[in-house]
N, C-alpha and C positions, 0 to 999 in steps of 0.2 A: 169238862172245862179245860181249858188251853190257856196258859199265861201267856203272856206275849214275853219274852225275853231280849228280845232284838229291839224293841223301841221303846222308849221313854212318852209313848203317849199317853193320855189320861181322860178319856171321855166319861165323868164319875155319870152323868146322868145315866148310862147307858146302864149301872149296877144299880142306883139309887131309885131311877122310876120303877112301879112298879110293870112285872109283866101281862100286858094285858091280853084281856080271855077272849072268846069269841064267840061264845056260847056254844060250840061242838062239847064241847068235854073231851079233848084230847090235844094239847100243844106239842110238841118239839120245842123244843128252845136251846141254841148252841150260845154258849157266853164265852168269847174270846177274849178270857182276861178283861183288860180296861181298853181294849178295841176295840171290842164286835160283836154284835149281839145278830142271830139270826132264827126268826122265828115261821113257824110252818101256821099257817092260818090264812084269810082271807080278806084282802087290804083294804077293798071293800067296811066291813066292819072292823079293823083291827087300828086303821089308821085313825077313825072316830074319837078311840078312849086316847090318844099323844095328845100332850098338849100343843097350847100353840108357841108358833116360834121356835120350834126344837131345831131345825136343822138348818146348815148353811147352805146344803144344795139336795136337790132332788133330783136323779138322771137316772133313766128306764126305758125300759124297751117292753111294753106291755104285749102277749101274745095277738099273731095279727090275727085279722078278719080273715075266720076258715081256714085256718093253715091247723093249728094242733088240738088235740082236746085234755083234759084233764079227768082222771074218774071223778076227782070230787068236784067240780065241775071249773067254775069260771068261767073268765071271760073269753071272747073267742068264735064262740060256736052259736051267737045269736040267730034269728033268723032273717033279722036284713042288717044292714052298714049302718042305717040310722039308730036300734038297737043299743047296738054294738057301742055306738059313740055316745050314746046316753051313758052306757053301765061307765065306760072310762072316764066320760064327763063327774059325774060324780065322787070315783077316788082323785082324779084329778081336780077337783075342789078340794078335796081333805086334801092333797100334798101345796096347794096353794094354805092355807089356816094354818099348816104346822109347820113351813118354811118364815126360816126367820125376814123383817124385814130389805134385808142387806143382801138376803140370799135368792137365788135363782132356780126354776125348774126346768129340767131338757128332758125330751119325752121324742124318743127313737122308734117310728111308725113304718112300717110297711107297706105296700102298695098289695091290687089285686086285681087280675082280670077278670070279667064275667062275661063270656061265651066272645073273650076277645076283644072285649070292652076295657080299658084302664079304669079302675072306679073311681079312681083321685082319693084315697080313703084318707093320707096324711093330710090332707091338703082341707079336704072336709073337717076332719077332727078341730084342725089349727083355725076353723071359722069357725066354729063353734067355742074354742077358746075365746076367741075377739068378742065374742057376742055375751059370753055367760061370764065374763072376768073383764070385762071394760078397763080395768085398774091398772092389767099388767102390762108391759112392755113387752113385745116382743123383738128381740133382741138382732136375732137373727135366723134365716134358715140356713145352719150348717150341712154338708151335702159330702156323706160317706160314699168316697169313689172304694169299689170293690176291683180290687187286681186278680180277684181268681171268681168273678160271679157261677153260677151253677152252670154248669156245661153242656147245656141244651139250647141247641138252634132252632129258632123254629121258623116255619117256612115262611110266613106275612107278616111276622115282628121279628125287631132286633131286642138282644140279650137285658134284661131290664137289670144295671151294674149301679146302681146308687139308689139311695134311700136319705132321705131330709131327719138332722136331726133340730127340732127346736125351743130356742131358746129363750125363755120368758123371764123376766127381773119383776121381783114385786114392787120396787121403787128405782129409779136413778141412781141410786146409792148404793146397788146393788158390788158386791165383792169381784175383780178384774184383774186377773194377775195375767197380760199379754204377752210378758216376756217368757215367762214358763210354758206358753203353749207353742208346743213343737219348736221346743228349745235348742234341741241337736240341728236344726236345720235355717240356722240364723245367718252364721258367716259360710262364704265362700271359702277353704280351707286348702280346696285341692281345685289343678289347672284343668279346663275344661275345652277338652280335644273334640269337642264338635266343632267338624271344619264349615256346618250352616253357618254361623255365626256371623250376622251381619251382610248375608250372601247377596238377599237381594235388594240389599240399598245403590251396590255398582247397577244394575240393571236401571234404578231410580237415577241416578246423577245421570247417565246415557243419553236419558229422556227426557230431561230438565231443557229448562232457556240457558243456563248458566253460560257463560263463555267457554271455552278452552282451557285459558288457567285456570278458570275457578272450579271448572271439570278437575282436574290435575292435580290441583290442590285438595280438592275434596277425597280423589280416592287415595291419595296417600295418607290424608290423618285417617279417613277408616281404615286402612289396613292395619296404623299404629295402634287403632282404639281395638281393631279387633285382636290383634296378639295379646294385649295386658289383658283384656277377659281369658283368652287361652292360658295365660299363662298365670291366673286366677286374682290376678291385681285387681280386678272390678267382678264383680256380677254379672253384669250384662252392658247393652247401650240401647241410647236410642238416637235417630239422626231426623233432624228436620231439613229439607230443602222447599229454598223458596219457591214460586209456583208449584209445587207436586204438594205439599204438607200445608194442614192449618199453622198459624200463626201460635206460637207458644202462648201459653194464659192466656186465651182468649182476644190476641193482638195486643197487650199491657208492654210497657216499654221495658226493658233492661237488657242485659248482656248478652239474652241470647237473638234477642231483635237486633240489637246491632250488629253481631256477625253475620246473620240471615242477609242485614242490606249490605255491607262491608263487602262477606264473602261468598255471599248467597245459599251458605249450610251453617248449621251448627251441631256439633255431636254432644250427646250427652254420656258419660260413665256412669254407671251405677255402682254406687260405693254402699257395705256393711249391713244393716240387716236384711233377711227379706222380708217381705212385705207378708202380714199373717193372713191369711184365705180364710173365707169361707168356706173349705175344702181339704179334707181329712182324706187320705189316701192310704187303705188300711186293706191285706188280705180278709176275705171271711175266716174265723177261726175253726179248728175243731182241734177234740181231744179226743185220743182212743181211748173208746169203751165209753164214752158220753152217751145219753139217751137226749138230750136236749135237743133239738130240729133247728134252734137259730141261738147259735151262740152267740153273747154280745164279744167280742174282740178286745181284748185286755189293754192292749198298747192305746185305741184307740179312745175308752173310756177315761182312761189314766191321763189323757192330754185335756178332756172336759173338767175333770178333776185339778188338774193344779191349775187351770185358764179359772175357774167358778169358785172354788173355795179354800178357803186358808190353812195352812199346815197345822195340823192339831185338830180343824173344823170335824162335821160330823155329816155324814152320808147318806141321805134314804135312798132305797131300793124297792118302791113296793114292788115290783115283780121281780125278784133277784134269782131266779133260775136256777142254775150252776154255779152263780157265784163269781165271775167278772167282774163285775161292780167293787166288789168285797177284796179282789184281789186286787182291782187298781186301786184302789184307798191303800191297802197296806203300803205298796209300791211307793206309793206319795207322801206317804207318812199322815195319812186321814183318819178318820175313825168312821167305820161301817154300821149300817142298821138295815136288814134286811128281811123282807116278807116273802115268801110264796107259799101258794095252794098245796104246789107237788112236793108230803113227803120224800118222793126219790130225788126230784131236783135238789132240795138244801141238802141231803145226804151225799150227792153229789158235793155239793159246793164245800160241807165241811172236809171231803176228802182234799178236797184242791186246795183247802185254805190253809189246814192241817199239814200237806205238802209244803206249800210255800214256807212257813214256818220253821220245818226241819231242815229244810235248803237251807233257812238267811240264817241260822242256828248255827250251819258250819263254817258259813263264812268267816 
């Protein structure tokens, strides 16, 4: 057992329930203090005996269709895709029953070809949700752009670099914290030296009806709007001209329709936060000496974590790997609960957590 010394969190249910069995006769069970409990079994059966309502969020990445196997088995290695999406339809019920009402599940799927075929497999799974869970919301498909994908070209398809992660709320009322997600990349801080900026709107005024002066006029406020972006006073712009652009708000009257008829453009500045995406833009991770084949990405997890659930909240993981999951909760100040098949993976993951630890120990 590992105290946590570094945080003041307090997940008691995590010591207080009991640990449940799974009929092998042989558990692992890691108790990280009043943190984090991670136990070696099959989520399948294990997530059955939780009650309901336990957690604030559920975010996994269950192993794909034919990518790895496990000895003691699991899921994965079915014999066709429709299989496959039965056995996760299934724990995916049990993480729906023991997610609280306010709370959310994201369920990170991978794709597959078959003799160069896309099988759509996320994409099937996520109808299958709609159809066997009618109740839930799906919130969104968030879409992990990969900056380092695997580095194989192949000759009659391009590099497959993202994968859908999705987002289900069991009510409206589900937990949203927007501003915590991808927090570091809200304001504009520093001057932005792309000399594109704004380039081909002169190309657009050239081509307009406009007169002469209002030619004249137009390309000097954009050169004025395009400096204060360079020189990081804005965000960005946008430029409307009359005949080349639609009419702003769907032709609705105000300020910027009267400059349109006035002086036949109007620019707009983009001022303070940006705007949150559906798009996560995260290396694939690795750790030397891992045996894991797809590791979930730490930074990346850690942004679904404080967007989904409340500081103090509590964590499920039923495929928890290596332990990512468990390391963006500490990060967050969350509390972890975590299942996998592989012996070696949670051994794995205690080493990483156990890590983190003695790090935030020195700090």
């Amino acid at each position: 057992m590992h105290r946590n010394r570094a945080s003041s969190m307090r997940c008691g249910i995590l010591i207080s329930s009991p640990i449940p069995k799974d009929g092998r006769g042989h558990l692992m069970v890691f108790i990280d203090g009043d943190v984090g409990r991670l136990v070696v079994g099959d989520s399948d059966r294990l997530l059955q005996q939780y009650p309901e309502g336990m957690f604030d969020l559920v975010i996994t990445s269950p192993p794909y269709y034919r990518q790895r196997s496990y000895e003691a088995g699991g899921i994965g290695n079915e014999g066709s895709v429709e299989e496959y999406i039965s056995d996760l339809m299934r724990i995916f019920s049990q993480c729906v029953r023991v997610t609280k009402r306010t709370g959310s599940i994201v369920f990170n799927i991978g794709d597959k070809h078959d003799n160069g075929d896309l099988m759509l497999v996320p994409y099937r799974f996520a109808l299958a949700v709609k159809e066997e869970h009618p109740e839930l919301i799906l919130v969104n498909d968030i879409t992990w752009v990969k900056t380092n994908p695997t580095p194989r070209q192949f000759g009659r398809r391009l590099v497959s670099s993202t994968e859908p992660f999705f987002h289900w709320a069991r009510t409206k009322d589900y937990h949203y914290d927007r501003d915590a997600f991808l927090a570091g990349d809200d304001e504009v801080s520093e001057p932005n030296p792309d000399t594109r900026i704004g380039s081909g709107y002169f190309t657009q005024i050239e081509s307009s009806d406009l007169t002469d002066d209002q030619k004249s006029l137009a390309r000097t406020e954009l050169s004025e709007a395009i400096e204060k972006v360079r020189r990081g006073e804005a965000t960005g712009l946008r430029m409307k001209i009359r005949g080349v652009h639609s009419e702003p708000f769907g032709g609705q009257g105000g300020g910027r329709m009267i400059q349109l008829e006035r002086k036949g453009f109007t620019i707009i500045l983009l001022h303070g936060k940006r705007m949150k995406r559906d798009v996560i833009v995260s290396p694939v991770e690795t750790v030397p000496g891992s045996k894991h084949p797809a590791m979930f990405p730490v930074g990346l997890v850690e942004q679904v974590v404080r967007l989904l659930s409340p500081e103090g909240g509590l964590v499920l993981d039923p495929f928890m790997g290596s332990g990512s999951t468990a390391l963006a909760c500490l990060r967050s100040k969350r509390c972890y609960h975590g299942v996998d098949i592989s012996e070696e993976y949670i051994k794995e993951a205690i080493e990483r957590i156990m890590a983190w630890h003695e790090e935030n120990d020195r700090r």
